[in-house]
C-alpha positions in Angstrom: -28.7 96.7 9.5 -28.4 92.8 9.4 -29.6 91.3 12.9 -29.4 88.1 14.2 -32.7 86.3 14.5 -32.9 82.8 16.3 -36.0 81.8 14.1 -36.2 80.2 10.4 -38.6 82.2 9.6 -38.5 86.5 10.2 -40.7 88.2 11.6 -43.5 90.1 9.0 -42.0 93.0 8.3 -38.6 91.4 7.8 -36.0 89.6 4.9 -33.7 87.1 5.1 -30.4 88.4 4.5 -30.0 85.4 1.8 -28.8 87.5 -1.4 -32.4 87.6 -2.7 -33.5 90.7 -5.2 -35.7 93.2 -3.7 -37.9 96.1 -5.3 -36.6 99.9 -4.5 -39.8 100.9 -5.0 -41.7 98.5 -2.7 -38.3 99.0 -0.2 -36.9 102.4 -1.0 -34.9 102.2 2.7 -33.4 98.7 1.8 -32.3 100.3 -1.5 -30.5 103.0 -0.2 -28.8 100.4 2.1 -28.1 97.7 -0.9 -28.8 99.6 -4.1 -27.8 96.7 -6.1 -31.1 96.0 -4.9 -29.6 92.6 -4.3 -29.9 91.7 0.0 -26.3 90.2 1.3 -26.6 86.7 1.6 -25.4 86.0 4.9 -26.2 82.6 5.4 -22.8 80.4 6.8 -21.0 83.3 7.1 -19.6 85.7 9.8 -20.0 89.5 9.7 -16.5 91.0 9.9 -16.6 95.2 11.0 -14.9 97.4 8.0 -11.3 98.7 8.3 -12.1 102.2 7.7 -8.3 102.8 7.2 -7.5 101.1 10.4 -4.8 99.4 8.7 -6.0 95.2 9.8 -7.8 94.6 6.5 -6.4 96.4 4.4 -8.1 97.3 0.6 -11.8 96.2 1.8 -14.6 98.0 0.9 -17.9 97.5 2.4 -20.1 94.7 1.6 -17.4 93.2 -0.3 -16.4 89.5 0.6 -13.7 87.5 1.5 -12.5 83.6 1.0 -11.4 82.0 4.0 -7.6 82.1 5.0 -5.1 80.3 7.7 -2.2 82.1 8.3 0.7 80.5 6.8 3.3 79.0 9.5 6.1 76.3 10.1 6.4 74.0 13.1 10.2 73.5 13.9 11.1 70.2 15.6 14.3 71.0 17.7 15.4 67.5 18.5 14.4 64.0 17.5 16.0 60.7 18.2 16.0 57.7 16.1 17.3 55.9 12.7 18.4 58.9 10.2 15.6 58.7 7.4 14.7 60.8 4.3 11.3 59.6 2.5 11.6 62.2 -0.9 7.9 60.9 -1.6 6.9 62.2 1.7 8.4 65.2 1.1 10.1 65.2 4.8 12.3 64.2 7.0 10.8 61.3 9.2 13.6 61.5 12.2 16.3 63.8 12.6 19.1 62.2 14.6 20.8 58.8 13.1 21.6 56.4 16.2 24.5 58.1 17.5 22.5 60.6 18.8 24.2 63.2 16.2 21.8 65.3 14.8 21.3 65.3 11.0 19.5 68.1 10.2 16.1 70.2 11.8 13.6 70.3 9.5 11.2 72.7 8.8 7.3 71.7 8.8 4.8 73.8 6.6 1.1 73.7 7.6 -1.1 70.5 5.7 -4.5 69.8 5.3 -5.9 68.3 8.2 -8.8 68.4 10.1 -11.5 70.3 8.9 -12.2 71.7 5.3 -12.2 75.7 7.2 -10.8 77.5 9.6 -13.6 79.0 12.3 -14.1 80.0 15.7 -16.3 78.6 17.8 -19.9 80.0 16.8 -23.6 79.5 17.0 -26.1 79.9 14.2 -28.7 81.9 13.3 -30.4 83.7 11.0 -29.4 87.3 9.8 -32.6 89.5 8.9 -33.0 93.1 7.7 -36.6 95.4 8.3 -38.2 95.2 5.4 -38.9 99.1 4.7 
């Protein structure tokens, strides 16, 4: 069982859970465990607990991984005020009222790329280890 170890280096009589290849028959244990005898390499990555037919994540099976995901969503902007104004190389409406006050149209706003290059939760590192046995 992977455990979280707050030390670059394991303790002796522990691996780094970094996808190296181990023996079966120096770690016979481990092998029944992994028995690609390949460890999970954990490193950057969160542990997430199996389905088991629960019916949140669907299809998994264990050790398998996943890539990371946002949830696809719109924002809707209910009112604006301003000059009426379509940029097509934007690919959206800039303001949605023309200077009456009427309202042209309420557009729709898919998410974009901003921010950071992942999604995460807040988190804290450290180092995933299994006993060596």
């Amino acid at each position: 069982m992977p455990v979280p170890w707050p030390s670059a280096t394991p303790p002796t009589g522990w691996l780094k859970c970094n996808g190296a290849a181990f023996s079966a028959e120096e770690y016979p244990e481990l092998a029944k465990a992994y028995p690609t005898n390949k460890l999970p390499d954990l490193r950057g990555e969160f542990i997430r607990g199996w389905d088991d037919g629960r019916g949140a994540d669907n299809g998994r099976v264990l050790l398998s991984t996943q890539d990371d995901a946002f949830k696809s969503h719109s924002h809707n902007f209910d009112r604006s005020w301003g000059l009426k104004n379509f940029d097509p190389t934007a690919g959206f409406d800039v303001v949605t009222a023309d200077v009456s006050g009427e309202i042209v149209n309420q557009p729709t706003r898919s998410t974009v790329a901003v921010g950071g290059s992942e999604t995460r939760p807040r988190n804290v590192a450290f180092n995933y280890i299994v006993r060596a046995a």
